[in-house]
Phi, psi and omega in degrees: 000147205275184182272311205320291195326305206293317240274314182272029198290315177251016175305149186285159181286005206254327168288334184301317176283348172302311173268000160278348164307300146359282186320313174305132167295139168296127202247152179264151193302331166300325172316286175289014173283334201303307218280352197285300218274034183226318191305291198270021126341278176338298198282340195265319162337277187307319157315348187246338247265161192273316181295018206331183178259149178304346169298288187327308167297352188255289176345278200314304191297320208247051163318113193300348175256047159228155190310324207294316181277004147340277189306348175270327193287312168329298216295319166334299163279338177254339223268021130295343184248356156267145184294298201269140156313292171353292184289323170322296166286349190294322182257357204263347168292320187270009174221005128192068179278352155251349193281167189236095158285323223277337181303312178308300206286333204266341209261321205286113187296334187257141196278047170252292176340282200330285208276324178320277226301281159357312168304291177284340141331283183326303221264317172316299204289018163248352138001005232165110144041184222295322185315307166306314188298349223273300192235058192296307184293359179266339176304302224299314235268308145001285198278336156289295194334276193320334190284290176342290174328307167306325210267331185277002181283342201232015187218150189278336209192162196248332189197140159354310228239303158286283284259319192267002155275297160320320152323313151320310184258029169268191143304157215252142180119344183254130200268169179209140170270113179265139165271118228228102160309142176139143179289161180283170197254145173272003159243223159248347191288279156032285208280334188307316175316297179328300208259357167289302190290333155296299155332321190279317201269349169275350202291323193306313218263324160326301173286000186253344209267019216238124173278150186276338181268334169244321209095344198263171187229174221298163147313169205253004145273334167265045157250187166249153210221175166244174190249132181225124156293065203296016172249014165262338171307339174212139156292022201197001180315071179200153191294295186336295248242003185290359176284336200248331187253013197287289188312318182308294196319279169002308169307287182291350171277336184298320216256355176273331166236043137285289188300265233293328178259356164289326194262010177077026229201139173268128190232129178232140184264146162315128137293153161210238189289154184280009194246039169206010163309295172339273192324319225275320202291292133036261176277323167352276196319324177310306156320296196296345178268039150275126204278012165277330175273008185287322172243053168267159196214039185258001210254141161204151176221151199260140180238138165233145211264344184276351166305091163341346182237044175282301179312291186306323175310309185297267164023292195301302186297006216240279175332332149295286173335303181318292192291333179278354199061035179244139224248124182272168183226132183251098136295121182256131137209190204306293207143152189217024174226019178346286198299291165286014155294319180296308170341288201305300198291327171306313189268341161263031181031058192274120203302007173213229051315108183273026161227179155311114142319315194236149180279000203245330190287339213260317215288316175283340171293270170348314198267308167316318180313283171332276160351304204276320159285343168270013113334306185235053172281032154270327183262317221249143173259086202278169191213118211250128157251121172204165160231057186268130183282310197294336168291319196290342183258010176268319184275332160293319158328280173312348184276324188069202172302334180255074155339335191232152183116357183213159166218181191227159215206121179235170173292168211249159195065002206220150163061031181282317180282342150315269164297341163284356193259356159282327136006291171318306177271045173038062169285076152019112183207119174243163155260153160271123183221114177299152226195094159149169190288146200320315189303337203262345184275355207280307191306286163350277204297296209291342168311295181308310185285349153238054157244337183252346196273346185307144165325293167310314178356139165286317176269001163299310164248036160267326182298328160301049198314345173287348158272188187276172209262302163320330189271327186304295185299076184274144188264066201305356185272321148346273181297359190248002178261325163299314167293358169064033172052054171277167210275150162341122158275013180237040169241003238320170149299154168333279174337324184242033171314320179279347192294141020250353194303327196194150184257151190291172179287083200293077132039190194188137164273079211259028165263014169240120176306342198268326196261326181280330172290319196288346178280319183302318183289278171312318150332303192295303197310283194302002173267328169278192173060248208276162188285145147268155181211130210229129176220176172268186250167079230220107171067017156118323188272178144284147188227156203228193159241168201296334197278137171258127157245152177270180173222161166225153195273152176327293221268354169225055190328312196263036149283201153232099178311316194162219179210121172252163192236086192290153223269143194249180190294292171343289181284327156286314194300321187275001183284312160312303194284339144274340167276003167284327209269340198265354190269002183286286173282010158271322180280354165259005173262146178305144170340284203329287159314312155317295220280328214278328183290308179286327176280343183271334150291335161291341168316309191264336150284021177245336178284010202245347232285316210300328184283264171054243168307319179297323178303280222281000172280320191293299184258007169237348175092010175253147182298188180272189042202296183331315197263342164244039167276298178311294195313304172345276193305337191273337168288314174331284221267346172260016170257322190309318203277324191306294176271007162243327142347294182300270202332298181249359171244016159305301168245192184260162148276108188278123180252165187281180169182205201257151205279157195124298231238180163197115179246125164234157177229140178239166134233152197192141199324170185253309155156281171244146160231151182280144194257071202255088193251135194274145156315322196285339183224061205307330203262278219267349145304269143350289175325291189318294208296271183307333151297340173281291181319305166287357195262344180266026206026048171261142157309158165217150125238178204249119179256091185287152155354135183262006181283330176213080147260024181271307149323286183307314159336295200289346164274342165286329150316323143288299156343304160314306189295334186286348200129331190293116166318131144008295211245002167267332190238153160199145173291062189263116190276184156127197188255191202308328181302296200293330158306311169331283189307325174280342168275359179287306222287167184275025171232008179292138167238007194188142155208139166246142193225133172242102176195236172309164113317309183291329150309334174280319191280008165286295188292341178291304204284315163337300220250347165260343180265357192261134232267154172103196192281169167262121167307135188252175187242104173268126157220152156230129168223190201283209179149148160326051209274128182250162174216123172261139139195148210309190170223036122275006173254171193286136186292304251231344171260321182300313179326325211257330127349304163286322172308308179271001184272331162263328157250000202258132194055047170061035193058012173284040167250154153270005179246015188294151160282115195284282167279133182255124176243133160233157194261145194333312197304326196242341185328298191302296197320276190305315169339300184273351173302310205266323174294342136348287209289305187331295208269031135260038163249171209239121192245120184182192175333121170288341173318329192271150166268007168278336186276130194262323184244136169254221217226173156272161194274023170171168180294297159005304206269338179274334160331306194281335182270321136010269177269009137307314175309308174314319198281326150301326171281302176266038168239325183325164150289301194230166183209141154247120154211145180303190207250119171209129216316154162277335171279344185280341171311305168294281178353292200212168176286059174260161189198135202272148181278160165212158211244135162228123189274112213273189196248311197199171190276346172307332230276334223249108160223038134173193202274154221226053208266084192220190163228068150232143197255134158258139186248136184202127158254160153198212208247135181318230249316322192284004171317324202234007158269324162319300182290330169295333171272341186285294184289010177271348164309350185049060119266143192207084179247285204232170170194113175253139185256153148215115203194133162259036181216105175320318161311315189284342154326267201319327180279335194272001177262329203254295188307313253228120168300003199262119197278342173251109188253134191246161188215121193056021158236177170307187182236007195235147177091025145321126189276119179340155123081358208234265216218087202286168198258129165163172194234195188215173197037239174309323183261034167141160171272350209078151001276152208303128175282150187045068156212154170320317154274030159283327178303314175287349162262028170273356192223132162252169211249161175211148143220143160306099194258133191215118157283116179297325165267005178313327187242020151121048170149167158282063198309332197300311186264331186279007169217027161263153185316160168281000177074000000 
């Protein structure tokens, strides 16, 4: 693909529309009169139609902005896929027992409404006192049916096989794109299933496209074909993984449209998220050089019009199809991940959004695109999906006098009275039709009912007979010309999630194979070439101790990082005695200024990031994805701290009182704090601690890790550069003695601290037996981190979750997940998921941008993780552990994760900072004795549920001793100021880092009492109106 394609993923949105305007031919006034008067043809058509669509009836009954269609889209994505009854009712009490099916039932014009709504009516008015005890399984039943039912309105078939009988009894003219329902696959078994069940279905579907009576077969817009999906096909489908998965995928697709063209049949890849356009484009190609495919003319793949790079893609394609001679099958459509593309780029701090912001923006995108492809039906077969009527009579427009060579193509349930009447003018018209057992379809459907359900939708108010025919027939160029393509305003940029307080974190796109070779590229560089020599840092200079030690890198021991030289009794003493003199005037220089300095540093870590990442893979043993996670957090926390600095030490708090008086609260600095910081978060950590502290006016100095002081060096250097006098921060290295020591002098007011338990309560009794004021202690610590879950949540999320949640830094976080409780029912199912997904990762060079696991961060810590593993293997119920090369063993501290399954949570009694999952089932009744159990171990840092069922939400959050509760997600990657981080009991004092109160406990509070009348009256009152 050319650069113009990659330049636009992230072009701002107001030039992509400017050239898609651009792009468009100027239509005359006759024109929109054709495409206005063919539109409401279209609509009054679809509006008469006897069959409307079934969608169309559930949108109008089931508004997503009513309880009811809540209550459908829940019921809808689980209750097929839980086992136990139990849960069954558990959820089917907590989602509708307020809703008014009977309304619903009473409103639906279509029998898929009529009886879903009936069903669950039913299953509400049994609801209640004895009719329940009386008739739980009739609830039960009442309400999977109804569900079931909604759900067979939208999937052709159960099997292959039904899907082309059902196919039989449509009207003759219609071609159908079949879909193999199912998530992409986490294992390589995933993809085998996967790509076994496409093979079948092309062979099933292969024999029907063959007339029996001449042999001969269809044309290649009316035949039927299949939809294949390259992320159920491999389990590593991500640009990291492109060395391993390009060729593989490539392989199985070669052999998939091998089959589909022995059988005459068209096969289309799927779009799917946009950070996997590249790869897909990739493996295409790839595919596609097999010289038994050169004059198949059955290959198609889908472009979505809501991608910025939808145009140059279309462009690219038309332009490969030329030169290869080879004739593409296009499908254009909208798009089916909106909602998560906007996500992704918010949280990955991307420097654009690579789809349209405005629906109007997507909508002209969809028209350039077009165009561009009935220009060029000599190369290209376009295949338009929409069930928009003014797109379909805008594409009748562009066809002219010539009908042929391109068709239109809609989803099964949807858009029937549309395409029959395209049917009619004997139009090319195919469905998109799922495929696959009910269960598979719940991810699927709830995709559709909020993609349709949405206000804006077309097919939401064609379904809405009270609007008028005319508001249907919209005009995005009109409208993307009035907005001058400016970006959505209730959407912000990345960069400005936060404005105005403070700007986001800029990110890495770690979804392009090539900017991902080049971080990589650029990391190794900057880590290499001369030994480092790491010292404390004393007025800006180095000092060094008498003592040398080398250093080595995790993932390679017998190299040499460098050397470090820890700071002695000398050198702690003068590091203090130089931050005494300067902190007295830093705590009188203004917030602002403090604030200006600290923004000023984040600054310089992001032009720094690559140096970083490179640091922190080399000397802390984290991946690329980890070190720009680090740099991320770390710019975060000195703007987060930076902008409550303005906040809470700018002005005074004026409090009220009685007239007469003036009451104020200041806050102001404490004086020095020790500063104490962990190795697993060398960077962002080491930051926090210190940028809170400078950011309240305190001196600090700061005692880093002795594992990675080579970071910390090189960020206090930046500290300096940024603005911090000299004489405010000082450095002091070394191990655990040298902490001692800085927490011994006698000028600490303050210490924060992240690491051990045993290490805080060192320093707590240090710092209480010692003469003088009390000191106060900010700790943070580990914990027991547990996650339950339930058997209504999706198998396939919780997998991706757990993976990351237990492993992502080789499980050296503290906020990693130790236990996993799964209730008895889903066990076996998720187990073998996760242990799957587990023995695909790839554990190596934290450098590489393939590796998922880097090494631990010395022999001490994999010694200690080690003989847990022994003690597991001979105690667990089961042991899963991955695979792990012997050279990487000789090399480095590395250790393959592993899933082990315990007898009971007693089994479990402290943390483990490894990459390992203890595993506990249990029995749908036991949750929450379970959580009871949890909290008498007395640590309490994170805890996660996965559960669809809200009550159970809301009790396991209100029960659980835990300072962070993550609920349907990971359990790692708390965000500044998002989701500030810290525990409780055992796992910290509080207050939370990156939260609103943290910043005061770097500060003591004064308040001002001033009598107003003191110099001879009350002016205040005595020169107010008489009222």
């Amino acid at each position: 693909m050319s650069e113009t394609f990659a330049s636009w993923k992230f072009r701002p949105e107001t030039e992509c529309v400017a050239a898609l305007l651009a792009a468009l031919p100027t239509q005359d006034a006759a024109a929109r009169t054709r495409i206005t008067q063919q539109a409401r043809v279209l609509i009054e058509g679809a509006r008469a139609h006897k069959g409307m669509s079934r969608l169309h009836a559930m949108v109008e009954g089931f508004s997503l902005t009513t309880r009811e269609g809540i209550a459908m889209m829940a019921l809808a994505e689980a209750l097929l896929r839980i086992p136990d009854a139990a849960t069954v009712e558990m959820m089917l009490e907590d989602k509708i027992s307020d809703a008014d099916f009977e309304r619903l039932f009473g409103q639906a014009d279509d029998w898929v409404g009529k009886i879903s709504g009936l069903g669950l009516r039913t299953a509400q008015n049994l609801m209640g006192g004895m009719a329940r005890r009386m008739g739980m399984p009739m609830i039960r039943k009442a309400a999977v049916e109804g569900v079931r039912l909604l759900g067979g309105a939208f999937v052709m078939g159960e099997s292959i096989e039904a899907a082309l009988a059902a196919a039989n009894d449509q009207p003759r003219g219609i071609a159908w794109s079949f879909d193999m329902l199912g998530e992409g696959a986490r294992s390589d078994q995933d993809a085998e299933k996967y790509f076994n069940a496409y093979a079948h279905a092309i062979s099933a579907i292969g024999r029907s496209v063959v007339d029996s009576a001449t042999g001969s077969r269809t044309p290649s817009l009316r035949r039927h074909g299949i939809s294949v999906k390259l992320s159920a096909l491999h389990p590593r489908y991500h640009a990291g993984q492109a060395g391993r998965c390009v060729p593989e995928l490539a392989e199985r697709l070669t052999e998939l449209c091998r089959l589909a063209a022995d059988g005459g049949l068209a096969l289309t890849v799927d779009a799917e998220e946009s950070e996997r356009l590249t790869l897909s484009l990739q493996i295409i190609d790839r595919a596609l050089q097999a010289p038994f495919l050169k004059h198949w003319d059955g290959f198609g793949l889908a472009v979505q019009a809501y991608g910025k790079r939808a145009l140059p893609l279309t462009r690219e394609l038309i332009t490969w199809a030329a030169g290869s001679q080879r004739r593409l099958n296009i499908r254009l459509v909208k798009g089916a991940y909106w909602d998560s593309e906007i996500k992704r780029a918010q949280v990955a701090g991307l420097p654009d959004y690579p789809v349209f912001t405005r629906k109007a923006h997507s909508d002209v995108s969809y028209l350039a695109c077009a165009q561009m492809l009935m220009d060029n039906r000599k190369f290209v077969a376009p295949l338009f999906g929409t069930h928009n009527a003014t797109n379909i009579a805008q594409i009748l427009e562009m066809a002219g006098s010539d009908k042929q060579g391109f068709a239109f193509q809609r989803l099964y349930g949807m858009g029937e009275g549309l395409h029959a009447q395209l049917l009619a003018m004997d139009l090319p018209v195919s469905v998109y039709a799922p495929v696959g057992p009910h269960t598979q379809l719940l991810a699927y459907l709830v995709r559709r009912l909020l993609e349709n359900g949405a206000n804006s939708s077309f097919v939401n108010r064609i379904s809405d007979k009270s609007v008028p025919t005319d508001q249907l027939i919209d005009d995005p160029v009109a409208a993307a010309r009035a907005s001058k393509g400016a970006p959505h305003p209730k959407i912000p940029l990345p960069a400005q999630l936060y404005a105005p307080d403070r700007r986001n974190s800029a990110g890495f796109d770690l979804g392009e194979p090539a900017a991902l070779g080049q971080l990589e590229a650029a990391a190794r560089q900057a880590a290499s070439g001369a030994r480092f020599e790491a010292c404390s840092m004393i007025d800006g200079t180095r000092r060094a101790g008498a003592t040398a030690l080398e250093t080595h890198p995790p993932a390679e021991v017998s190299a040499q990082l460098g050397t470090l030289w820890p700071a002695d009794e000398k050198i702690v003493e003068a590091a203090f005695e130089s931050v005494a003199g300067g902190a007295a005037l830093w705590r009188a220089t203004h917030p602002d200024t403090r604030a200006k300095a600290l923004e000023a540093y984040a600054d310089m870590l992001e032009k720094h990031r690559d140096e970083f990442v490179g640091l922190c893979a080399r000397e802390a043993g984290k991946t690329l994805a980890d070190g720009i996670a680090e740099v991320r957090e770390a710019v975060d926390f000195a703007r987060y701290y930076a902008m409550q600095a303005r906040k809470l030490f700018g002005t005074a708090t004026v409090l009220p009182g009685p007239t007469g008086e003036q009451n104020s609260l200041r806050l102001e600095a404490r004086g020095i704090f020790a500063c104490i910081s962990p190795w697993n978060f060398p960077l962002a950590i080491f930051t926090g601690q210190i940028a809170a502290a400078l950011a309240a006016g305190n001196g600090v100095v700061a005692k880093p890790a002795e594992q990675t002081p080579v970071i910390a060096q090189r960020a206090v250097q930046l500290m300096l550069e940024a603005g911090i006098p000299n004489n405010v921060i000082a450095l002091v290295q070394g191990d655990g003695r040298v902490g001692e020591m800085v927490v011994a002098n006698r000028r600490v007011a303050g210490v924060a601290f992240t690491g051990s338990l045993q290490a805080a309560k060192a320093i707590h009794k240090s710092l209480a037996d010692r003469p003088g004021p009390i000191v106060p202690l900010i700790a943070e610590t580990g914990g027991l981190n547990a996650m339950i879950v339930d058997s209504t949540a999706l198998p396939e999320q919780v997998c991706d979750d757990v993976i990351l949640s237990a492993f992502t830094s080789a499980g050296q976080r503290c906020s990693a997940l130790r236990l996993l409780l799964v209730q008895e029912d889903v066990a076996d199912t998720m187990m073998e998921m996760i242990a799957g997904a587990m023995g695909e990762l790839t554990i190596g060079d934290p450098a590489s941008a393939a590796s998922d696991l880097g090494p631990l961060i010395d022999a001490e810590a994999l010694a200690v993780v080690q003989r847990h593993k022994s003690r597991l293997r001979g105690g667990a119920r089961a042991v899963a552990e991955a695979s792990l090369d012997a050279g990487l063993e000789k090399r480095g501290h590395f250790c393959a994760p592993m899933v082990a399954e315990l007898r009971s949570v007693d089994d479990l009694d402290r943390e483990i900072f490894g990459p390992i999952l203890h595993v506990l089932r249990y029995k749908a009744g036991e949750r929450n004795d379970l959580i009871e159990a949890i909290n008498r171990k007395g640590y309490g840092l994170t805890f996660g549920v996965h559960s669809r069922i809200w009550s159970v939400q809301r009790e396991a959050a209100a029960k659980i001793r835990a300072g962070n509760v993550y609920v349907n997600r990971s359990m790692i990657g708390a965000v500044v100021g998002v989701q500030p981080f810290g525990g409780m009991n055992l796992s910290g004092t509080g207050p939370k880092a990156g939260g609103p109160h943290y910043l005061a406990a770097f500060a003591t509070e004064k308040v001002i009492s001033i009598d107003t009348t003191a110099s001879g009256g009350n002016t205040t009152l005595l020169t107010q109106d008489a009222g």
